[in-house]
C-alpha positions as CSV (number, residue, x, y, z in Angstrom):
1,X,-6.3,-9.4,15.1
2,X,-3.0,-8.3,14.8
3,X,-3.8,-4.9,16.6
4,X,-4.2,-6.7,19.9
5,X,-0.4,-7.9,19.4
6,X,2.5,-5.8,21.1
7,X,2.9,-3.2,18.2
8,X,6.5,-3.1,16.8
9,X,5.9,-1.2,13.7
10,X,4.3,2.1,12.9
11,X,1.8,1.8,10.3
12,X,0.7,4.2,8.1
13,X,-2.0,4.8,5.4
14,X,-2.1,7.4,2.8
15,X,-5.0,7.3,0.7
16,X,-5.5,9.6,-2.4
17,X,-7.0,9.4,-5.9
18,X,-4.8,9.0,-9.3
19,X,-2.4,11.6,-9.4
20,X,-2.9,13.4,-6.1
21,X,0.5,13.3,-4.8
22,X,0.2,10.1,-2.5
23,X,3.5,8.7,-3.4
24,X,5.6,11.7,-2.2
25,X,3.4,12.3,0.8
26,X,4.4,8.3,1.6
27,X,8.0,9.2,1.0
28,X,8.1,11.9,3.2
29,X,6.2,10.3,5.7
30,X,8.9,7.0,5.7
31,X,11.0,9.4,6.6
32,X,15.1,9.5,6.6
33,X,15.7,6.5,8.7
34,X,17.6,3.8,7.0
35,X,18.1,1.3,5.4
36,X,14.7,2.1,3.5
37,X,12.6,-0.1,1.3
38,X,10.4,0.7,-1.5
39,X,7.7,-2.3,-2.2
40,X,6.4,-2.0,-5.1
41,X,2.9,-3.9,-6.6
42,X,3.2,-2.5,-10.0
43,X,3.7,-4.7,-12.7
44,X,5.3,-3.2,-15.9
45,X,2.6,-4.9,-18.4
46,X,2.5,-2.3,-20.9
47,X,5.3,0.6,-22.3
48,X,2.5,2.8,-20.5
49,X,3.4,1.3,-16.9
50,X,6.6,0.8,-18.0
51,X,7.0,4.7,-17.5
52,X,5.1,5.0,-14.9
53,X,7.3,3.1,-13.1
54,X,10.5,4.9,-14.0
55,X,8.9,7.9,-13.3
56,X,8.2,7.1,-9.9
57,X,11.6,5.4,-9.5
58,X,13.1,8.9,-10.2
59,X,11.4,10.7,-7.5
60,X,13.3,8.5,-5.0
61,X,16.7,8.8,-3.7
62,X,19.6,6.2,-4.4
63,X,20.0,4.8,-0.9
64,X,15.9,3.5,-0.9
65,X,15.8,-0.5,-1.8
66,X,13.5,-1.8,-4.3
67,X,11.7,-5.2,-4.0
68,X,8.5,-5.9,-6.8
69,X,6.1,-7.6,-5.4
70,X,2.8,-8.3,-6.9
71,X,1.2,-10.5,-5.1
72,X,3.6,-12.4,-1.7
73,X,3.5,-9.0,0.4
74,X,3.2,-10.9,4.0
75,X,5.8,-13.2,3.1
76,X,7.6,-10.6,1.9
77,X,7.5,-8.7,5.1
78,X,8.1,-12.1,6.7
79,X,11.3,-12.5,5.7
80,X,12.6,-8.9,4.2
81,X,10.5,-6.5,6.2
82,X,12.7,-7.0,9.4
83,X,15.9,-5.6,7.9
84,X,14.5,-2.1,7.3
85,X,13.5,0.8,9.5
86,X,11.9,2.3,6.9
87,X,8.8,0.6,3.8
88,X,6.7,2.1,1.7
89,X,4.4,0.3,0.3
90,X,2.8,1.1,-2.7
91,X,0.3,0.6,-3.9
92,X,-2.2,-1.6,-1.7
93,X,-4.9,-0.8,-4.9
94,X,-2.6,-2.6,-7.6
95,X,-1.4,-5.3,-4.9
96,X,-5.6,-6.1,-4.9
97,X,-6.0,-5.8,-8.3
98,X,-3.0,-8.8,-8.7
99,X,-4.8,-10.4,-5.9
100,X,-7.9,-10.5,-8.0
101,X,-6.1,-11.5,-11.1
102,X,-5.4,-14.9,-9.4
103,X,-9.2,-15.7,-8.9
104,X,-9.2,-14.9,-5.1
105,X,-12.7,-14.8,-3.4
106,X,-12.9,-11.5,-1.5
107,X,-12.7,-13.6,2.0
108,X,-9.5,-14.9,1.0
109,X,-8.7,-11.2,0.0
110,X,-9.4,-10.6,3.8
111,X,-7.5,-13.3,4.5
112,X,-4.4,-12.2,2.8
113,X,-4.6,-8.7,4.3
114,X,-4.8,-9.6,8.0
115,X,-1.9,-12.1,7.2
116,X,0.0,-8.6,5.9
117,X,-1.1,-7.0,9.0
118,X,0.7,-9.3,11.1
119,X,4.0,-9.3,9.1
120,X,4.0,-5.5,9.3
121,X,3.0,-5.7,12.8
122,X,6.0,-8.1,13.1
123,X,8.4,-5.7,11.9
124,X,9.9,-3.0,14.1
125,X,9.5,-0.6,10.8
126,X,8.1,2.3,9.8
127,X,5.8,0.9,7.1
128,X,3.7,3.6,4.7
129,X,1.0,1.8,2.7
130,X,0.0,4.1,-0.3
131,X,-3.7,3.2,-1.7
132,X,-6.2,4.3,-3.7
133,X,-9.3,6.1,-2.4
134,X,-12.0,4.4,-5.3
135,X,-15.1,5.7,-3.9
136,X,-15.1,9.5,-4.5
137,X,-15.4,9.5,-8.3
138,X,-18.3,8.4,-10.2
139,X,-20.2,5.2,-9.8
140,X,-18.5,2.6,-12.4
141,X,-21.0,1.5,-15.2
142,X,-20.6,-2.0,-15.0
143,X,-21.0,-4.7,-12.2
144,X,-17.4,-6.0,-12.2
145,X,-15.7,-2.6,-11.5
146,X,-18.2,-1.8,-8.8
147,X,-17.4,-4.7,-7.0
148,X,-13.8,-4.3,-6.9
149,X,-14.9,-0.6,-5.7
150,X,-16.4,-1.8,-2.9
151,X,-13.7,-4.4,-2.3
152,X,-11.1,-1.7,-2.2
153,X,-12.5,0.0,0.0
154,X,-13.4,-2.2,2.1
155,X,-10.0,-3.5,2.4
156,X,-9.2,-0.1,2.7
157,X,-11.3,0.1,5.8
158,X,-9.4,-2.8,7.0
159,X,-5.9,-1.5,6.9
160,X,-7.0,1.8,8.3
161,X,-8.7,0.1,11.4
162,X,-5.4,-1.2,12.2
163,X,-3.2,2.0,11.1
164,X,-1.7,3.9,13.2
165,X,-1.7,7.1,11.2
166,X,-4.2,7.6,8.2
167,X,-3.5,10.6,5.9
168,X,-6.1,11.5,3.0
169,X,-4.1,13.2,0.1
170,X,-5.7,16.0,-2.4
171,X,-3.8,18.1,-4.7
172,X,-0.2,16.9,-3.1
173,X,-1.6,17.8,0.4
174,X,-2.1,15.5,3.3
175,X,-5.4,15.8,5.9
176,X,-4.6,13.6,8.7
177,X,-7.7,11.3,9.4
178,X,-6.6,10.0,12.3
């Protein structure tokens, strides 16, 4: 696992539901230290995400990179991640949502995030990885969206095992977890 490696990185998770301010927390948590990368999972798909996207491309400053990445994050890291002090990540969610586009069985999801676990680990960054907290609202109505409930969350559980920090975000406010 890459938690019994020599740790380079710091890793941090801030989890949140939709609109609870986890973006900003991660950006604030990244902290000042440059030269800063913003990964992004997003994919403008619609004129709806389309704004969402510029939206949150307004909230951060001019000096913070941006690389989209659907799908490639550990290779990413691989080969980008070790020219930054500073990633955020975001958002793990969408980056498992892509994964599932492309017909993944949820091992190979597991697969893919220890591989990004290692890349980060790899890194001597400060990586923030913003995702979605699924499991606090109301229990989907169909099997599908359950499953990728319980997938999130389970990959949550995964990434936060290895995190260094875990933050839970409400209303724009951060509770450390651990």
């Amino acid at each position: 696992m890459a938690g019994k490696q020599r740790r380079k990185s710091r890793l941090i998770l801030v989890l949140g539901g939709a609109a609870s301010g986890k973006s900003q927390v991660a950006l604030d948590l990244a902290g000042q230290r440059g030269p800063r990368a913003f990964v992004a999972t997003g994919q403008a798909l619609d004129r709806e995400m389309e704004v969402r996207i510029e939206r949150h491309q307004a909230t951060r400053a001019s000096d913070w990179a941006t690389a989209e990445v659907p799908t490639d994050l550990a290779q990413w890291f691989s080969h980008k991640g070790i020219i930054y002090q500073s990633i955020v990540l975001d958002c793990l969610t969408l980056w498992l949502s892509n994964m599932k586009g492309l017909r993944l069985r949820d091992g190979d999801v597991f697969e893919a995030t220890a591989s990004l676990l290692g890349a980060i680990r790899a890194t001597k960054a400060r990586v923030v990885i913003v995702s979605n907290e699924l499991g606090l609202g109301l229990v989907p109505a169909t099997k599908p969206v359950r499953a990728f409930r319980d997938l999130a969350g389970k990959v949550n559980q995964q990434v936060a095992a290895e995190a260094d920090e875990v933050y839970l975000t409400v209303s724009g406010l951060p509770l450390r977890l651990k």
